[in-house]
C-alpha positions in Angstrom: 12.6 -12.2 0.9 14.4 -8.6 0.6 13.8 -6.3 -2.1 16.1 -3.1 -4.1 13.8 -0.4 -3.8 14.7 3.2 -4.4 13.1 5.2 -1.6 11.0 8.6 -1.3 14.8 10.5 -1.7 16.0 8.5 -5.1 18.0 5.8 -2.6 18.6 2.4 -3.4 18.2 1.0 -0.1 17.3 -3.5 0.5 14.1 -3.9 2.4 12.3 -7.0 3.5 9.2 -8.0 1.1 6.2 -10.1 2.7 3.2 -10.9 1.1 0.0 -10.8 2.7 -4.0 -11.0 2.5 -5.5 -7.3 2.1 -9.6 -6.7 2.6 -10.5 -3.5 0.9 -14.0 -2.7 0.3 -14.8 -6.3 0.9 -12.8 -7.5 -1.5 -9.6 -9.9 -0.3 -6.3 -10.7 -2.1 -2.6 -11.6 -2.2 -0.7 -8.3 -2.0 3.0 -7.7 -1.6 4.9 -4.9 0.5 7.7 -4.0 1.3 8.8 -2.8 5.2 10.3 0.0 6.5 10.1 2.5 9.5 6.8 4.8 8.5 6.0 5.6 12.3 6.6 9.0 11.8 5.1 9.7 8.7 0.8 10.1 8.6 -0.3 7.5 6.2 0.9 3.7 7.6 0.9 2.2 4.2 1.1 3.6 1.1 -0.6 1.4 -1.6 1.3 1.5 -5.4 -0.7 0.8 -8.6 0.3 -2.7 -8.7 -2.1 -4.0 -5.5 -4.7 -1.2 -7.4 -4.3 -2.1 -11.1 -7.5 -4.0 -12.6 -9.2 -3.8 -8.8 -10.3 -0.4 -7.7 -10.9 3.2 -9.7 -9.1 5.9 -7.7 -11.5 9.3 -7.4 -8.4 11.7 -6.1 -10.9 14.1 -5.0 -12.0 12.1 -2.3 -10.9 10.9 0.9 -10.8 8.2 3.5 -14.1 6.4 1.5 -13.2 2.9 3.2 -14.3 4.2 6.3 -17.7 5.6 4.9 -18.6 2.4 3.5 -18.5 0.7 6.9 -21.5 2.8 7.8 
């Protein structure tokens, strides 16, 4: 389906919306994004506090800790 969204500028721009399994720290659910062209930017994804809400506690202060629990 497509989606308004406003982007990082304060656009209204229609992107496409898929939903999709996610695996985070061993846990897997439904999650939703929506699409656009992020191969210049450095973070792939960005996750909002809807997929996070009731899940996961953010710690700012760290970084990258889904790669240190794989060790």
């Amino acid at each position: 389906s497509q989606k308004k969204v406003k982007n990082s500028f304060g656009q209204a721009e229609v992107r496409y919306k898929v939903s999709t399994k996610v695996i985070m720290f061993g846990v897997e659910f439904e999650a939703e994004f929506t699409l656009t062209d992020r191969s210049k930017m450095r973070n792939p994804i960005l996750l909002g506090r809807k997929i996070l809400i009731g899940r996961f506690i953010v710690d700012v202060q760290e970084a990258n800790l889904s790669k240190k629990s794989l060790k």
